[in-house]
LUMKE-659799 format. One line per field, with one value per residue (C-alpha): residue in three letters; x, y, z. Coordinates in pm, 1 decimal. Example, Ala and Ser with C-alpha at 12.3 -4.5 7.8 and 13.67 -1.06 7.14 Angstrom:
! residues 2
res <- (ala,ser)
x <- (1230.0,1367.0)
y <- (-450.0,-106.0)
z <- (780.0,714.0)
//
This chain:
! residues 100
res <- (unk,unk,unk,unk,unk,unk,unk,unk,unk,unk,unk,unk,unk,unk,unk,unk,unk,unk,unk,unk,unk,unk,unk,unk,unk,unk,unk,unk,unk,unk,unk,unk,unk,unk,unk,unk,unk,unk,unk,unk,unk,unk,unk,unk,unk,unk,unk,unk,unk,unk,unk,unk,unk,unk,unk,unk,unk,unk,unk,unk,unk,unk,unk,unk,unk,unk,unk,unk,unk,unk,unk,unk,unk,unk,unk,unk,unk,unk,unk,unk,unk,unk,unk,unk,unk,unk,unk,unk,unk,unk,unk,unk,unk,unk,unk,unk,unk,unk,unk,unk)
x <- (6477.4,6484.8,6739.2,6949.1,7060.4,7335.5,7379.4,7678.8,7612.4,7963.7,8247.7,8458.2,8831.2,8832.2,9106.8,9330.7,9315.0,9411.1,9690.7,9854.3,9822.6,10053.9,10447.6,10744.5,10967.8,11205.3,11380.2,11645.9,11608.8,11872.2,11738.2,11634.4,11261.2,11055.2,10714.4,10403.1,10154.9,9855.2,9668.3,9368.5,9035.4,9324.7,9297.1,9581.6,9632.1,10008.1,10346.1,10662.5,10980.0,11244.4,11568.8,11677.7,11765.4,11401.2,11491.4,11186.8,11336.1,11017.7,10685.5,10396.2,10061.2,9851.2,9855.0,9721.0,9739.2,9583.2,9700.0,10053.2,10255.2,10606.9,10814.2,11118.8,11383.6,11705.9,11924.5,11902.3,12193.6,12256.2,12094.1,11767.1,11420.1,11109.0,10780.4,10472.8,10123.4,9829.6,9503.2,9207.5,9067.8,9414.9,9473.1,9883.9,10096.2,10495.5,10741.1,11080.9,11322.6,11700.4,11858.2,12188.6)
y <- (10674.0,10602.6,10416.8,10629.8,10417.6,10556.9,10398.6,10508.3,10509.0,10586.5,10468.6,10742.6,10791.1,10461.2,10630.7,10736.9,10381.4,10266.1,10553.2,10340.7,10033.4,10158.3,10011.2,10126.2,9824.9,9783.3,9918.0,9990.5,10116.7,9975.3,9990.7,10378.7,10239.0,10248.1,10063.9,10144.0,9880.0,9822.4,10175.7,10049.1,10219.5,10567.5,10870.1,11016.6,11394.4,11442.1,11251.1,11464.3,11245.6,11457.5,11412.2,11384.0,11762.2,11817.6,11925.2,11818.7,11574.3,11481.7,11627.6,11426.4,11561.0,11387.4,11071.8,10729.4,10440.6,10048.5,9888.8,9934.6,10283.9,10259.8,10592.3,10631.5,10860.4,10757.3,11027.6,11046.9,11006.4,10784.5,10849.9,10833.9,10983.2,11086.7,11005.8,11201.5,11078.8,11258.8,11193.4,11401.0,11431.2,11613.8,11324.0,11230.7,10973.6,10975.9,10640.3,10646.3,10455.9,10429.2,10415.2,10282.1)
z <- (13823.2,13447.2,13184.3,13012.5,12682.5,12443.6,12113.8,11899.0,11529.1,11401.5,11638.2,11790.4,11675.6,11456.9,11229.6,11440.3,11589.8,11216.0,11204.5,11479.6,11304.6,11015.4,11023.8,10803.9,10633.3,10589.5,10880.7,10856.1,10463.1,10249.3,9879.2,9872.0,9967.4,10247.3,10271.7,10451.1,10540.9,10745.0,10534.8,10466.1,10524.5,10562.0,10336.6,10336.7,10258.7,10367.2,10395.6,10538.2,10605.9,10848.2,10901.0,11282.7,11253.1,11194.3,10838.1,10567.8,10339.4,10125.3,10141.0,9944.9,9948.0,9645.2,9812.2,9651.6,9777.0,9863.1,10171.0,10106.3,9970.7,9895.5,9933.4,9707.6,9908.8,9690.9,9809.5,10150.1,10376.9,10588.8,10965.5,11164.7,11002.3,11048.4,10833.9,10958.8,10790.0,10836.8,10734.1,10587.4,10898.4,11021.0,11253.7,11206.6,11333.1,11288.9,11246.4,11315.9,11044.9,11005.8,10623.6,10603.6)
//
């Protein structure tokens, strides 16, 4: 029998692994803020915050950003949330945050 050898150039699903590396801070919000961190190497194409009614709050879609985007969402209630990301390549990841 013969060697089969497989070499992977570009690694497989290496941004969605980074989607999962992104947290929310502060949490819960106090100041009308909430921070994302950990985006680096991420282009993102959409931002959608929910309310827990599944309501759309805030929609973003010209995103820019380094390794940290703060949101401003000053007149939101108080309650639980929702803040979907997705990225150009339509991979998303959603955090959960409380504001008080």
């Amino acid at each position: 029998m013969g060697t089969l050898t497989i070499t992977l150039k570009t690694p497989l699903y290496v941004n969605a692994h980074r989607l999962n590396q992104v947290k929310a801070y502060p949490n819960p919000v106090l100041n009308g803020k909430i921070n994302l961190i950990h985006l680096e190497g991420i282009a993102l194409s959409k931002l959608v915050i929910y309310n827990a009614a599944g309501s759309i709050v805030k929609s973003l879609s010209k995103i820019t950003h380094d390794s940290t985007l703060t949101v401003d969402i000053p007149d939101v209630a108080t309650g639980i949330y929702f803040i979907r990301l997705t990225d150009t390549k339509n991979e998303d990841i959603v955090r959960k945050f409380v504001v008080r």
